[in-house]
C-alpha positions as a Markdown table, in Angstrom:
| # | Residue | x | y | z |
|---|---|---|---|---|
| 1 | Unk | -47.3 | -16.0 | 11.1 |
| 2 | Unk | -44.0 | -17.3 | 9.2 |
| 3 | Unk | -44.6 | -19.0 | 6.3 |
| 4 | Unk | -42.5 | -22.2 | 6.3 |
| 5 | Unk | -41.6 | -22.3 | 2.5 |
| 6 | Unk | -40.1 | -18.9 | 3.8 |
| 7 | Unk | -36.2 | -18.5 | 3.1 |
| 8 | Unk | -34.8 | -17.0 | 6.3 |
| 9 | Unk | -32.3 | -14.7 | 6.3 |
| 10 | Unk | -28.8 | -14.2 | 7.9 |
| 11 | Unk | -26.3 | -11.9 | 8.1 |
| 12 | Unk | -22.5 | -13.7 | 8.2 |
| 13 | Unk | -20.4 | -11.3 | 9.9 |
| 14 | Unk | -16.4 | -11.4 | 8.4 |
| 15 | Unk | -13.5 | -10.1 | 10.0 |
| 16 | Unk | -10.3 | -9.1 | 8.3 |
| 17 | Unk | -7.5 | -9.3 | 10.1 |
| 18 | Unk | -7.0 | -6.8 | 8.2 |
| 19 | Unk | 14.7 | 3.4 | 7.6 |
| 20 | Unk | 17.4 | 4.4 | 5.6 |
| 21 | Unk | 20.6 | 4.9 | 6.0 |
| 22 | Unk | 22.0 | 7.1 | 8.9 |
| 23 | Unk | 25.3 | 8.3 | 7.6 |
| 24 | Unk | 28.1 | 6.7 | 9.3 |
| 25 | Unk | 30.2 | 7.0 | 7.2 |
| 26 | Unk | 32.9 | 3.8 | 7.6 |
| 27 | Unk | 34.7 | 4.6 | 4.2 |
| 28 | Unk | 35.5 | 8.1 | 2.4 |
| 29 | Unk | 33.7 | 9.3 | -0.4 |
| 30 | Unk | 33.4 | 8.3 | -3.5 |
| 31 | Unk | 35.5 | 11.0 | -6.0 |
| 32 | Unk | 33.1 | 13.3 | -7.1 |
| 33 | Unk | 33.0 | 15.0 | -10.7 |
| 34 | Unk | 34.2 | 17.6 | -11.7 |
| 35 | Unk | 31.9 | 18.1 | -14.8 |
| 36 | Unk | 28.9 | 20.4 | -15.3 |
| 37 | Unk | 25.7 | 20.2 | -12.9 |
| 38 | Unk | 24.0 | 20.2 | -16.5 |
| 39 | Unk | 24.4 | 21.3 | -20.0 |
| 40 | Unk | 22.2 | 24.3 | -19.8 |
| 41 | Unk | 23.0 | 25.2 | -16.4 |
| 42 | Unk | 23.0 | 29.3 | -16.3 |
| 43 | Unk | 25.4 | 30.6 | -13.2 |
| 44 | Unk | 23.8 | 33.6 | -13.4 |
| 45 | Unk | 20.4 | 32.4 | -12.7 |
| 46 | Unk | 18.2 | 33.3 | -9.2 |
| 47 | Unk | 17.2 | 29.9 | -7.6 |
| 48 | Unk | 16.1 | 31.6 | -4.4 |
| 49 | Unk | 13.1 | 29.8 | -2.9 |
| 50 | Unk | 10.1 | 31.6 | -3.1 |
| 51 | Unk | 6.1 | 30.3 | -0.9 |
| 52 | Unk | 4.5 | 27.5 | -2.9 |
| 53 | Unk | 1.1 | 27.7 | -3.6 |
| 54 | Unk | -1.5 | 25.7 | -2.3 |
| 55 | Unk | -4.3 | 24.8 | -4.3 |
| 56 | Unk | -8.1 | 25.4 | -2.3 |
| 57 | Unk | -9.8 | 22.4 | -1.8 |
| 58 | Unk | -14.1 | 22.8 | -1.5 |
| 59 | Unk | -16.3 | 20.4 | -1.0 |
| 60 | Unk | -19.6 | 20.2 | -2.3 |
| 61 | Unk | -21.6 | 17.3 | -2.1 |
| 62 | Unk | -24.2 | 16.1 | -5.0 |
| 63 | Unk | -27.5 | 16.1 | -4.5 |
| 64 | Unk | -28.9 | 12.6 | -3.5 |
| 65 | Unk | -32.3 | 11.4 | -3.7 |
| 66 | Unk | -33.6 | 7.8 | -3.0 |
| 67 | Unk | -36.8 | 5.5 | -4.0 |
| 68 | Unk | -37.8 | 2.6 | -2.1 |
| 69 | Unk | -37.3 | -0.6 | -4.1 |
| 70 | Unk | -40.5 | -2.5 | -3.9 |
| 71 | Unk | -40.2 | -6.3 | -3.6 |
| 72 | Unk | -42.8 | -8.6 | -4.5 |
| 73 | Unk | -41.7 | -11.8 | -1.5 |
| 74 | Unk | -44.3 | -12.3 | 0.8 |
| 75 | Unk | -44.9 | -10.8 | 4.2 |
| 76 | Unk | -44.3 | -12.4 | 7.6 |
| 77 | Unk | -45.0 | -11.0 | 10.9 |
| 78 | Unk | -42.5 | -10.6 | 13.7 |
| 79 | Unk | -41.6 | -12.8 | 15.7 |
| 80 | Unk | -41.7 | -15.8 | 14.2 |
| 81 | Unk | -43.5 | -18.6 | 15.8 |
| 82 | Unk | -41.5 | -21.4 | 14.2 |
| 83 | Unk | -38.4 | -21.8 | 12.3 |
| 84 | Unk | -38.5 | -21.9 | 8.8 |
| 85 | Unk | -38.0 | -25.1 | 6.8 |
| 86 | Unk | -35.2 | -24.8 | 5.4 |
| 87 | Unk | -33.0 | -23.9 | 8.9 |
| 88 | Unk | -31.6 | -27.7 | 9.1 |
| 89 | Unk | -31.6 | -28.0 | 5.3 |
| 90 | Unk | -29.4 | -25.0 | 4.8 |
| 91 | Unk | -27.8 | -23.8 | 7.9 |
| 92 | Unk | -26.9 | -27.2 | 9.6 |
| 93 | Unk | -26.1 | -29.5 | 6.8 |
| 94 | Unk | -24.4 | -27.1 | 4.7 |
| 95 | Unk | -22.4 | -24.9 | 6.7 |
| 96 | Unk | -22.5 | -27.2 | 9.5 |
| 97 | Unk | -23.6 | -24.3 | 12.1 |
| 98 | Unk | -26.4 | -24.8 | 14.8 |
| 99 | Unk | -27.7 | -21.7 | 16.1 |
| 100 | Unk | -27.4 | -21.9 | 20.2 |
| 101 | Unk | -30.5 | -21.4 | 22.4 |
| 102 | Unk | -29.6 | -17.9 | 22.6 |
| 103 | Unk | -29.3 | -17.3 | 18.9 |
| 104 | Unk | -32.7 | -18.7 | 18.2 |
| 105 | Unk | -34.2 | -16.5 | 20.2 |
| 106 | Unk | -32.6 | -13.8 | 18.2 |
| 107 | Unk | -33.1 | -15.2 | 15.3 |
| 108 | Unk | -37.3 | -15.9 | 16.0 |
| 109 | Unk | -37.3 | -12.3 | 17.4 |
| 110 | Unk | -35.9 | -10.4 | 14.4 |
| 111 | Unk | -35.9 | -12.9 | 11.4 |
| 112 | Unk | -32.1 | -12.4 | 11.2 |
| 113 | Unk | -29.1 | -12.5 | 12.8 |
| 114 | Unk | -25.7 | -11.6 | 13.0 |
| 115 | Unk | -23.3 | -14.3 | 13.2 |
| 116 | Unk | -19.4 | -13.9 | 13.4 |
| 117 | Unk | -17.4 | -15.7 | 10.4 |
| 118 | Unk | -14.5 | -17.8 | 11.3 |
| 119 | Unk | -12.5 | -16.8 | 7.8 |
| 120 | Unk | -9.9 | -14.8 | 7.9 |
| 121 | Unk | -9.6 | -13.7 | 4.5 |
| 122 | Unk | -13.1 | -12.5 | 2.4 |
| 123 | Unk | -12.1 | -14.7 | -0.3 |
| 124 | Unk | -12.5 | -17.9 | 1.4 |
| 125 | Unk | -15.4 | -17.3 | 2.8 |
| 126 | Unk | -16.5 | -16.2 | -0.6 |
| 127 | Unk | -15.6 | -20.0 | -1.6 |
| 128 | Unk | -17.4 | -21.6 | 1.2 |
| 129 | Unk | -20.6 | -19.9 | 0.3 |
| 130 | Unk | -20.0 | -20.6 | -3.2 |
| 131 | Unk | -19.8 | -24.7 | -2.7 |
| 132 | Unk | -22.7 | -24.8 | -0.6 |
| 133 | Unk | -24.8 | -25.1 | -3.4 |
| 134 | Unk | -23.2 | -27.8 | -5.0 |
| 135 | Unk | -24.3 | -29.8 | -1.6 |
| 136 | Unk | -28.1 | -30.0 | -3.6 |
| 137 | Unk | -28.5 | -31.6 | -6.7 |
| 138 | Unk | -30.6 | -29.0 | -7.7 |
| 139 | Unk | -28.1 | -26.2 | -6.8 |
| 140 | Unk | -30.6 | -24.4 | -5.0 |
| 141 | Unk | -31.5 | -23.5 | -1.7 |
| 142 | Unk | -29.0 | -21.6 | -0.6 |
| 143 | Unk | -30.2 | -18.7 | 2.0 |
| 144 | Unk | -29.8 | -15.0 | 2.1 |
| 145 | Unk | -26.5 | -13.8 | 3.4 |
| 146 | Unk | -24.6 | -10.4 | 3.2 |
| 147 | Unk | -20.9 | -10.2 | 4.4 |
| 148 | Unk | -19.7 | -7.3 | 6.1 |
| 149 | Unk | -17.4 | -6.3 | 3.0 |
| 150 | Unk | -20.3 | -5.5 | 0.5 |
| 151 | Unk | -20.2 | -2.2 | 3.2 |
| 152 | Unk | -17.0 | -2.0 | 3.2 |
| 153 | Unk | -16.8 | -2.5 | -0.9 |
| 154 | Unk | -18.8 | 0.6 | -1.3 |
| 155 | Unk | -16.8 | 2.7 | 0.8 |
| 156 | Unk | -13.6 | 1.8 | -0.4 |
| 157 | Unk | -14.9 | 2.6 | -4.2 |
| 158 | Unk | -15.7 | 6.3 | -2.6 |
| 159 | Unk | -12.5 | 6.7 | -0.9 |
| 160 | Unk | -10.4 | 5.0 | -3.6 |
| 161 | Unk | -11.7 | 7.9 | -6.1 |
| 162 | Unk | -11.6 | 10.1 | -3.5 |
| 163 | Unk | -7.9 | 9.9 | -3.3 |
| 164 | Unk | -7.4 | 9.6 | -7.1 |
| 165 | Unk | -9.0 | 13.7 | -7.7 |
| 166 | Unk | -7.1 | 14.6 | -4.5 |
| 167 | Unk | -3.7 | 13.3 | -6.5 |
| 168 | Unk | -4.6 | 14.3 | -9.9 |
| 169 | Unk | -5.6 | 17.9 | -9.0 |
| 170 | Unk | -4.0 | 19.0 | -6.0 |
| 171 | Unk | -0.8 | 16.3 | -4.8 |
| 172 | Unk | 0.9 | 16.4 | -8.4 |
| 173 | Unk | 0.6 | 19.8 | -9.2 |
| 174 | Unk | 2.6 | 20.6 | -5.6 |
| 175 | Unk | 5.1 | 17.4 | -6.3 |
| 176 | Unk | 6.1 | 18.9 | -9.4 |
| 177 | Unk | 6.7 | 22.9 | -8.1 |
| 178 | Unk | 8.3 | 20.9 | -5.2 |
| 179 | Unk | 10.7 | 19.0 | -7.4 |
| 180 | Unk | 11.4 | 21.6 | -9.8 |
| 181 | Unk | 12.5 | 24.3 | -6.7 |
| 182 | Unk | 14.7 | 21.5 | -4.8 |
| 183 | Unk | 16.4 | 20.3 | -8.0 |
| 184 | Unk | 17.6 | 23.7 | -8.5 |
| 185 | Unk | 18.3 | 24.5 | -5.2 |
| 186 | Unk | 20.6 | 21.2 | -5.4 |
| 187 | Unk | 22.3 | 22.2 | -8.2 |
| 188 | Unk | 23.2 | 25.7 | -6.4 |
| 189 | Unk | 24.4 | 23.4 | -3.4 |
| 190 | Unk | 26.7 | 21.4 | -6.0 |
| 191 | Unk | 28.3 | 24.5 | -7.9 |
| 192 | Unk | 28.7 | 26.5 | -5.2 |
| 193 | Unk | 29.6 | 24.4 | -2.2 |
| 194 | Unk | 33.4 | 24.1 | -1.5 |
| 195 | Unk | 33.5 | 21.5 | 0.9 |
| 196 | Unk | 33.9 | 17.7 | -0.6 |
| 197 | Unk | 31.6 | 15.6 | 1.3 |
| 198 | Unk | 29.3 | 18.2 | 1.4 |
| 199 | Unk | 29.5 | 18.8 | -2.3 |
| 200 | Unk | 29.1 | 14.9 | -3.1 |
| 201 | Unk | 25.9 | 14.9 | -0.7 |
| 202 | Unk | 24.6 | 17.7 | -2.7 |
| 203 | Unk | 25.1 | 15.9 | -5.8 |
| 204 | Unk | 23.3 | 12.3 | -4.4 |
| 205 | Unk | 20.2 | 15.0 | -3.3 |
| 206 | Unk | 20.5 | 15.9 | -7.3 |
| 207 | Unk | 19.7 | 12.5 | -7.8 |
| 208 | Unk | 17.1 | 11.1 | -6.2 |
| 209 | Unk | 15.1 | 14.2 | -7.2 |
| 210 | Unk | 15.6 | 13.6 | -10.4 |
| 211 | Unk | 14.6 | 9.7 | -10.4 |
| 212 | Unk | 11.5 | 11.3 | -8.7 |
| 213 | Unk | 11.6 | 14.2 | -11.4 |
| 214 | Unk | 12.1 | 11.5 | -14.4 |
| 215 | Unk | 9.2 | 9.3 | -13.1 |
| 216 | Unk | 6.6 | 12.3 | -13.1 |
| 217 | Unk | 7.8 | 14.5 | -16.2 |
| 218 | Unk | 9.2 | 11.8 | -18.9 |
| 219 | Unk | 10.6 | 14.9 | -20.8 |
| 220 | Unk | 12.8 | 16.0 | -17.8 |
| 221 | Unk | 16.4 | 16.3 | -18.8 |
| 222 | Unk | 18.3 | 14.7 | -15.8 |
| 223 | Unk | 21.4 | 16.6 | -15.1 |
| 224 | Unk | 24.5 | 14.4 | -16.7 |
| 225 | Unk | 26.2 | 14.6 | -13.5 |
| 226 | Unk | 23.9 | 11.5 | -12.2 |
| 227 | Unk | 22.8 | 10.4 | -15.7 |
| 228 | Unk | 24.1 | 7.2 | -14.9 |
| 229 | Unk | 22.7 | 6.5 | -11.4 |
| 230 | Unk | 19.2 | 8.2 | -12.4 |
| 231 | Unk | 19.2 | 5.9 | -15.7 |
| 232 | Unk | 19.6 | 2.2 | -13.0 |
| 233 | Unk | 17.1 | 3.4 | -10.8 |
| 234 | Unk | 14.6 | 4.0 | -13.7 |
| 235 | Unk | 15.5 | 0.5 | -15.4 |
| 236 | Unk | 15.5 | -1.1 | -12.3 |
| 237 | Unk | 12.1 | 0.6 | -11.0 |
| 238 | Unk | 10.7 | -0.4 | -15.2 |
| 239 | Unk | 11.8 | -3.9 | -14.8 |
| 240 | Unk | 10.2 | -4.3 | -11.0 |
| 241 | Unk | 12.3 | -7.3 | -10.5 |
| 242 | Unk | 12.7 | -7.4 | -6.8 |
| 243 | Unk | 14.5 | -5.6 | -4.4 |
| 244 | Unk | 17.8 | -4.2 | -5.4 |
| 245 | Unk | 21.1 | -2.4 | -3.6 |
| 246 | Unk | 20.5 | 1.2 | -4.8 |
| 247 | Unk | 23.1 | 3.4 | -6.5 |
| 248 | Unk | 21.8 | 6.4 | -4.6 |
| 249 | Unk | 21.1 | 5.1 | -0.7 |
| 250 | Unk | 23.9 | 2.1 | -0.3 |
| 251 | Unk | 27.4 | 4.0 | 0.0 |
| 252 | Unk | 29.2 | 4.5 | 2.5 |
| 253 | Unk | 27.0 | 1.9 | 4.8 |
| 254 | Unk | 28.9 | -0.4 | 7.2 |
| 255 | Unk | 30.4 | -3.8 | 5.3 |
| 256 | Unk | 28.2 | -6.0 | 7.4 |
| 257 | Unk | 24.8 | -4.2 | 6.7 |
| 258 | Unk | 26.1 | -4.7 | 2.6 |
| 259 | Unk | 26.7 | -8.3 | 3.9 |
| 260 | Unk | 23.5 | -9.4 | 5.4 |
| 261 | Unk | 21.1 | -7.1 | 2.9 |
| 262 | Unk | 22.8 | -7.6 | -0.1 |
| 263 | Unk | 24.8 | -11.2 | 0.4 |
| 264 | Unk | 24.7 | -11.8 | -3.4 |
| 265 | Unk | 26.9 | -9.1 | -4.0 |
| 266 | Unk | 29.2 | -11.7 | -2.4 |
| 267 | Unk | 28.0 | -14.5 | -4.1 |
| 268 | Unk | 29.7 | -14.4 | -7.8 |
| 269 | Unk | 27.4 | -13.7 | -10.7 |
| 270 | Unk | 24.1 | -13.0 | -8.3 |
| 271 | Unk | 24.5 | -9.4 | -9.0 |
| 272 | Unk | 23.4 | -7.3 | -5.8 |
| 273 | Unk | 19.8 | -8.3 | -5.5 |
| 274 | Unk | 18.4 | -7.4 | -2.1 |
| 275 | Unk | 17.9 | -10.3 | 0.7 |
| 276 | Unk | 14.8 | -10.0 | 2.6 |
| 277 | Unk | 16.1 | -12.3 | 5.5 |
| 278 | Unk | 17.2 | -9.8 | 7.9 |
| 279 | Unk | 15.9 | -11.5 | 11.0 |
| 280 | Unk | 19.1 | -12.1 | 12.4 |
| 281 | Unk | 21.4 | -11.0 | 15.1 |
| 282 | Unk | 24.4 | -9.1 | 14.7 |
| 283 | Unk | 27.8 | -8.2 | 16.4 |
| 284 | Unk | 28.4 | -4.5 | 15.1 |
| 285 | Unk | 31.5 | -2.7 | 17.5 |
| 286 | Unk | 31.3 | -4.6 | 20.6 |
| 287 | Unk | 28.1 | -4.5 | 21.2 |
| 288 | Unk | 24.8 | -7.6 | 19.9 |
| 289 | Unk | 21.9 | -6.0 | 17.9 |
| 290 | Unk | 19.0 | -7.5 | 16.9 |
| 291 | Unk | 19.8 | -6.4 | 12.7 |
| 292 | Unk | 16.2 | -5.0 | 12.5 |
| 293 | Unk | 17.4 | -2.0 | 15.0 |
| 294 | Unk | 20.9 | -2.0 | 13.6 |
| 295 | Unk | 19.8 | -1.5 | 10.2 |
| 296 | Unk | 17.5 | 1.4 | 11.8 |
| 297 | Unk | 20.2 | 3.2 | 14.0 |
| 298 | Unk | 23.5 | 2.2 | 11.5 |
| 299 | Unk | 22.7 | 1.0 | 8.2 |
């Protein structure tokens, strides 16, 4: 039989509700350089591509072994005649929940019972249960509940360091062969290439590999043909200021995407910070766009 000084439990189920630019080009080229890729580049060197090496992943699990916590709370035996004292105390007064016919049946069957929570966000339910007990003098009384994220907690602690070996051994070993072979194979591209637009592309590539390059080897050397561009993008990328027209991805993009994305680049002394208002629509060559696909096709 239930004891009536007996805390019931219940389980307070939470949900959580839990692109670039296509080149069309409008405007020529920017003049390219005519200096050096680098200061050490050798002409003579073989930048041929060779296979990249994968590292072997295995998998073997620890052991595990478990031991039954013993409690000392008394026992009850299932189901419960009656409900416990403290079901108007706790449950209806403070969280101002009545179980439906239904539910007590449940509840009186099993001792628990799943309920759905009406929070979107963990964190406020997190508050509600905390101020219940400020609803007794004593600050006591408040009954047994487990949310759905102390699971989820658990997992995520698994799969977060999970992630971090799989990074650390295996992802930045490959993004650094990766970065070193296509940064060489873009300075071939740039010394060799004849054609202008094709040459400047080449160069941009140089670039944004070696912002990438920078950010994972501090001791890189970064080719003094983009020194300047690769320098912004680091600064900017240090100070994490907001968004920002980039040096590298914004040329030759049609005037009204630099209009409606960056706008204080027409606005004097704003700089060219990045607008994130882009719900708009737009008139680009005849024909109405909703920006969001116009800055997907065009921009």
């Amino acid at each position: 039989m239930a004891s009536k000084n007996q805390i019931f439990g219940i389980f307070v189920l939470s949900l959580i509700l839990i692109a670039g630019c296509k080149q069309e080009p409008e405007k020529p080229l920017e003049p390219i350089s005519t200096e050096p890729v680098s200061e050490n580049t050798d002409e003579n060197q073989d930048l041929t591509f060779s296979t990249m090496s994968f590292i072997q992943l295995s998998y073997n699990p620890p052991e595990y072994s478990f031991d039954q916590p013993k409690f000392n709370n008394p026992e009850y035996d299932l189901p419960l005649e009656e409900l416990p004292e403290n079901y108007q105390r706790d449950l209806v007064e403070k969280f101002g929940k009545e179980l439906s016919k239904e539910q007590l049946e449940i509840f009186l069957e099993n001792g628990v019972i799943i309920l759905p929570g009406d929070s979107e966000r963990f964190e406020i339910a997190y508050q509600q249960l905390s101020e219940t007990k400020y609803k007794n003098e004593d600050r006591e009384g408040v009954p047994i509940f487990i949310t759905t994220d102390s699971v989820m907690h658990l997992f995520h602690i698994e799969f977060n360091e999970l992630l971090k070996n799989i990074e650390l051994n295996s992802l930045i070993p490959m993004l650094d062969e990766f970065l070193t072979k296509t940064l060489q194979k873009s300075e071939t591209q740039y010394s060799t290439l004849d054609d202008t637009n094709l040459k400047e592309l080449a160069r941009r590539n140089l670039a944004y590999l070696s912002v990438a390059k920078k950010l994972l080897d501090p001791d890189f050397s970064v080719p003094r043909i983009v020194r300047e561009e690769v320098n912004l993008e680091l600064e900017r990328i240090g100070d994490h200021n907001g968004f920002y027209q980039s040096p590298l991805f914004s040329k030759d993009c049609p005037e009204i995407c630099e209009k409606i994305l960056y706008p204080s680049e027409y606005e004097e002394g704003n700089g060219d910070k990045c607008s994130q208002v882009v719900k708009i629509n737009v008139t680009y060559q005849g024909k109405e766009w909703e920006f969001v696909d116009l800055y997907k096709e065009v921009c």
